[in-house]
Structures are given as structure tokens and as C-alpha cells.
C-alpha positions in Angstrom: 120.0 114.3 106.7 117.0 112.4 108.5 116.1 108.9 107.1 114.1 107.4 109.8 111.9 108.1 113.2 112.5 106.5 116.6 111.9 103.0 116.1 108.3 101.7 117.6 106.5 105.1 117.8 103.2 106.2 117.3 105.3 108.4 114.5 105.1 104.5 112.6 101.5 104.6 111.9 102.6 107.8 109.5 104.4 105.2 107.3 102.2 102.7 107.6 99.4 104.9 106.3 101.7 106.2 103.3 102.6 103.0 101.9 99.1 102.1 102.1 98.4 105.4 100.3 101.2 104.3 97.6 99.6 101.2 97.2 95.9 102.6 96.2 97.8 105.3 94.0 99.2 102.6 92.0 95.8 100.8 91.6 94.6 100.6 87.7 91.8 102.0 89.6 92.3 104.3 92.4 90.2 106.4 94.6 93.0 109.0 94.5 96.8 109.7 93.3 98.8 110.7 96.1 102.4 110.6 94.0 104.1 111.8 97.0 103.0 108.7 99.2 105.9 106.2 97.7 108.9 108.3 98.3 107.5 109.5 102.2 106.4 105.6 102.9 110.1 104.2 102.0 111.5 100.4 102.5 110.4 101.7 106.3 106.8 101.8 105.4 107.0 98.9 103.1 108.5 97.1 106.2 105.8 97.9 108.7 103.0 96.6 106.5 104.7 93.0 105.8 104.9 92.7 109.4 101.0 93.9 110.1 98.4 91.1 110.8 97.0 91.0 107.4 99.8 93.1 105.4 98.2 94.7 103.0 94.7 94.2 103.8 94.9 97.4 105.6 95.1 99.3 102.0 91.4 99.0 101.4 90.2 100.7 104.3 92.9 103.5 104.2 92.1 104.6 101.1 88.5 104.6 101.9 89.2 106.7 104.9 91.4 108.8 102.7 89.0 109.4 100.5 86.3 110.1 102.1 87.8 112.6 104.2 89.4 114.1 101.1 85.1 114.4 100.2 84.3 116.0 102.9 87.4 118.8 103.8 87.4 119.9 100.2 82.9 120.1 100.6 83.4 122.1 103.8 86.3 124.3 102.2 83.9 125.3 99.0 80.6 125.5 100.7 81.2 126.7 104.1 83.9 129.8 104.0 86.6 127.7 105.7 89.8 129.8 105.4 92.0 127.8 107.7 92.0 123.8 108.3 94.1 122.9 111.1 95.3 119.0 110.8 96.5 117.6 113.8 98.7 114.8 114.2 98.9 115.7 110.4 101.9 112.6 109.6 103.1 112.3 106.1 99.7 113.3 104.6 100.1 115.1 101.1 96.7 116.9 100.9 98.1 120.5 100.7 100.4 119.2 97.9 97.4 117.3 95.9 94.1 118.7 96.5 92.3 121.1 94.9 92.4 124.0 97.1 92.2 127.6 97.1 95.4 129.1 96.8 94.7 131.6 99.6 93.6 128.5 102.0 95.7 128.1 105.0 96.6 125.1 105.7 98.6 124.0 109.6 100.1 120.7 109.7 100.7 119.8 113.2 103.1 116.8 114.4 106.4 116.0 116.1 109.2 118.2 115.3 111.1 115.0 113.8 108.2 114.1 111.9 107.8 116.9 110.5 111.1 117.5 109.3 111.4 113.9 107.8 109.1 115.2 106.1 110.7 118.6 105.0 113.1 116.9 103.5 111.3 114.2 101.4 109.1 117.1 99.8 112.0 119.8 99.5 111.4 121.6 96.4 107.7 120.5 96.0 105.1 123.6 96.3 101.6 123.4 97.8 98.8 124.6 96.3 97.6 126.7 99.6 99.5 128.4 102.3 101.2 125.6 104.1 103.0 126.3 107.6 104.1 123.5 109.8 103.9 123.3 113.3 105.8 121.2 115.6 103.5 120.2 118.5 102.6 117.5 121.0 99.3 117.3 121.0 98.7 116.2 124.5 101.0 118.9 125.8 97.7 121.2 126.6 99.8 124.3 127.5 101.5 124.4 124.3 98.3 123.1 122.1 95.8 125.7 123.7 98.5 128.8 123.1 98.8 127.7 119.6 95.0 127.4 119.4 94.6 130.8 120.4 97.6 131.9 117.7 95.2 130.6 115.3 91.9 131.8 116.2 92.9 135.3 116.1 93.9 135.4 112.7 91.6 132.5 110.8 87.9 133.7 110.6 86.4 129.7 109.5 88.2 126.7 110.8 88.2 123.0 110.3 90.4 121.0 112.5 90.7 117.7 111.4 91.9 114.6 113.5 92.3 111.7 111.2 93.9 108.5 112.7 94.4 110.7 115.9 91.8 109.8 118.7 92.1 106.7 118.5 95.7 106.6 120.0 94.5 109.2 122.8 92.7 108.5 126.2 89.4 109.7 126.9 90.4 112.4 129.1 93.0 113.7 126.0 90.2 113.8 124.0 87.7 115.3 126.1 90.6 118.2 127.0 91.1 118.5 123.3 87.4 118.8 122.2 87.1 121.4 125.4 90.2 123.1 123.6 89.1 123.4 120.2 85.5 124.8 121.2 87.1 127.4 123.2 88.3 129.4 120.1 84.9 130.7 118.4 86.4 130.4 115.1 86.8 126.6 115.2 83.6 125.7 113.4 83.9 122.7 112.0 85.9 119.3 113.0 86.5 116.3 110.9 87.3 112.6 112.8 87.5 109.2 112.4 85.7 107.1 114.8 85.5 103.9 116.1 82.8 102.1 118.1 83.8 100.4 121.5 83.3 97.1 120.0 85.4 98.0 117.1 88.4 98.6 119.6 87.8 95.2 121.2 87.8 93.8 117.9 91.0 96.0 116.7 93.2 95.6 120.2 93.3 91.5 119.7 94.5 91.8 116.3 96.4 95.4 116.5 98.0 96.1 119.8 100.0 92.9 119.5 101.7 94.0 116.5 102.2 97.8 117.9 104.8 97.4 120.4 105.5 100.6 121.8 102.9 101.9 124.8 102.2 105.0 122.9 100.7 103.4 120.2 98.2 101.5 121.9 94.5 101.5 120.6 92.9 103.4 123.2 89.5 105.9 122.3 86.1 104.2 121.0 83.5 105.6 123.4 80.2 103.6 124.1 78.1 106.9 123.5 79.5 106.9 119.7 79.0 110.9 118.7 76.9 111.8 121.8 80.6 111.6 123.5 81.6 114.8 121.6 77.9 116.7 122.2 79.5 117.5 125.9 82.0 119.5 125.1 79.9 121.4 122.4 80.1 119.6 119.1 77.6 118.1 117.5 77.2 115.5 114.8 75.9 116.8 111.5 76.9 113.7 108.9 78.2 110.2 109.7 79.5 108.0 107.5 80.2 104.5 107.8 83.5 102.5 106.7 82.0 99.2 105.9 79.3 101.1 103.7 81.4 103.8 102.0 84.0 100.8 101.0 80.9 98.9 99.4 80.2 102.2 97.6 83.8 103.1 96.8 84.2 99.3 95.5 86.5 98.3 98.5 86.3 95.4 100.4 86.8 96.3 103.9 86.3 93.1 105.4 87.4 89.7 104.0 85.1 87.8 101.9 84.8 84.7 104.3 83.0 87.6 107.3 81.4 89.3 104.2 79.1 86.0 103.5 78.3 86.1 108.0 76.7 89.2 107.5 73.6 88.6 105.7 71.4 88.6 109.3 70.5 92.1 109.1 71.3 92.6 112.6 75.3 91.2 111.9 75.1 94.1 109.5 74.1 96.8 111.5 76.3 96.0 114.1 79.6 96.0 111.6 78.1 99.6 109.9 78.6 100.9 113.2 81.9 100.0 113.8 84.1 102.6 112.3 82.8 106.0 110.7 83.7 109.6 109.9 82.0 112.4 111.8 81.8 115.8 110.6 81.4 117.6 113.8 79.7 121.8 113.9 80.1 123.6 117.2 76.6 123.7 118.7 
């Protein structure tokens, strides 16, 4: 029986990410339920976030990323024929399990083989409400990833890929090979990231990287070009959304009160709304 990943892997930021999840779930108020989140987080999860800078400050923008991507796959799934959504780097995310999808939706979760049977085995017995096939891969092994790719393409007709709390971990030339990959297959429409600005990555490797201390989970991807980065390899923005300004809508304070009452010089602003985002990406 598997109760735990390698110690001070990238595999961490899964847990991290479901105990934050656990925590918004049990909110009087929450954005979302995810009632699978608890039991996948574990003491492990819990662990990880009391020894974060911050602790559980982190909760507020999770769930705002969470559920604003949750907005936008299950938009794109209703409105735009998407029969497949491939999620890379997928983690311990439940959306198969509590989403509202088509039943005849497939659904590819992609991540290490030990993640993904950690995961197995947390959810044994719990049925998704789409076709759900898990896939062990590395996605910087390009060889592997653009074979699989190709398995996909020549059976899905409409796909979204979506990378969330990927790129940021990768380098620019990972990304750039994996945007490169993903418009190869014709089929692969639609993509759906999280990004970060380069001054957000400044901001975020201070306070981050110290507490992250294995070299695979460094902060890495935040290019100056913002979305133009992704127009090169044939994607193109069609919808951005910002963090800071989806948490004020969502009634989540992203940013402690204390920077909150800083920002009142429309330029501060401006500069913190462009910090961190969600990009819906269509292939040109």
C-alpha cells in the first residue's frame, strides 16, 4: 500500500494544493466542494502548509485559481464540442470525480506513475462522472509526451489540454517544446494555463523557493512577453483573467490587508492585476 511520495518533490505541491482545496471546501462559504481533497491532502498536506511562508494564506488564491478554471473547462466543454480534456501534471485534482460533465467526456489525467497510483488508491471505489484513464508520464520526457500526444489526437476530435500549476515549475525551453507539441496535433484546440508575470516570479522566488527545497521544484517560467510568449508557437490569447481581480470578485483576499491599503495609486494596481492570470489559449 502507498502512503507517501518521495520526500521534497515537485509531486509536494499536489498536497499542498489539496489541503488548500480541503480547506475552501470546509468554508461556511465555499467557492466549491471538492469532498475528496481531505482524504488525498492527509497529515502530509496538512504538514506542508504549516511549514509554507504564510501557512494557510495560500488557501485564498487556490481556490480562486480552482475555481476559475473549474469556469472556464466546464464553458469550453458545453459551448465548444470539447470531447477530450487532457490535464497534465494533473496531481490529486478531483474534477472528473466532482464536476458536472458529460458522461461521454474523456477525461486523461497525466502525472508520475507514483502519483498517480497514490492516488488510485485514495479514490478506490469512487466513480467519475466521464471516462477517466490515467496516464503515467513525465512531462519533459518529449519522446514519450509527443507519442502519447499523437495516441490522443487520433481518436479525440476537440481537445483542451489544460496545465494548471504546471509552467511555472518548467523552463522556457520545456514550455516552448511543449506548446510546439501540443499545436502539432490539429485536434488540440483549446489550452487552459495559469500564468505568472516575470515580476510575479521575482516576487514569488524570495518568499517561495526558500521553502521548496528540492531543485525540481524551483519557480522557474514567467515570461516578460506575458501571452505574446505563447503566440510563437501558434496559440493565441482569447480571455485573460486576473487573480487579484477574480479574488475581489469571488470575495477572496488574495493579498493581505496591510498591501491591499498600498494599492490605491492606480498604477500600484495595474501592476499587481498583472501579476498572475488564467489564459485560455485557441490555436491560431
Amino acid at each position: 500500500m502507498l502512503t507517501s511520495l518521495p520526500v521534497e518533490s515537485i509531486s509536494d505541491t499536489a498536497f499542498l494544493t489539496a489541503f488548500y482545496r480541503a480547506l475552501e471546501t470546509e468554508c461556511p462559504d465555499s467557492l466549491f466542494q471538492d469532498p475528496h481533497a481531505r482524504i488525498l491532502a492527509g497529515e502530509r498536506g496538512e504538514k506542508l502548509v504549516e511549514a509554507m511562508p504564510g501557512g494557510k494564506s495560500g488557501a485564498a488564491g487556490c481556490a480562486v485559481r480552482t475555481c476559475v478554471m473549474d469556469e472556464l473547462i466546464l464553458r469550453t466543454v458545453q459551448e465548444d464540442g470539447i470531447d477530450t480534456v487532457l490535464n497534465l501534471g494533473a496531481g490529486l485534482d478531483t474534477r472528473p470525480y466532482r464536476l458536472p460533465l458529460p458522461t461521454s467526456l474523456y477525461w486523461y489525467e497525466c502525472d508520475l506513475p507514483v502519483v498517480l497510483a497514490y492516488k488510485a488508491e485514495k479514490l478506490a471505489g469512487v466513480q467519475p462522472r466521464c471516462v477517466l484513464e490515467s496516464v503515467s508520464l513525465d512531462i519533459t520526457d518529449s519522446i514519450t509526451r509527443q507519442t502519447f500526444f499523437q495516441d490522443v489526437g487520433r481518436v479525440a476530435k476537440q481537445v483542451l489540454a489544460v496545465t494548471e500549476g504546471l509552467l511555472i515549475y518548467m523552463s522556457t525551453e520545456q514550455v516552448a517544446a511543449l506548446a510546439t507539441d501540443l499545436y502539432a496535433q490539429p485536434q488540440f484546440r483549446w489550452w487552459l494555463t495559469d500564468l505568472a508575470s516575470a515580476s510575479a516570479l521575482r516576487y514569488f522566488q524570495q518568499s517561495v523557493n526558500r521553502s521548496l527545497n528540492s531543485s525540481d521544484a524551483t519557480l522557474r517560467f514567467a515570461p516578460e512577453e506575458g501571452t505574446e510568449f505563447f503566440r510563437h508557437y501558434g496559440w493565441k490569447s482569447v480571455e485573460l483573467r486576473s487573480l487579484l481581480e477574480e479574488g475581489q470578485r469571488l470575495q477572496r483576499e488574495i493579498l493581505p490587508q496591510s498591501l491591499l491599503t498600498q494599492l490605491q495609486a492606480p498604477e500600484h494596481w495595474e501592476i499587481w492585476r498583472k501579476m498572475s492570470g488564467f489564459v485560455l489559449l485557441r490555436r491560431h
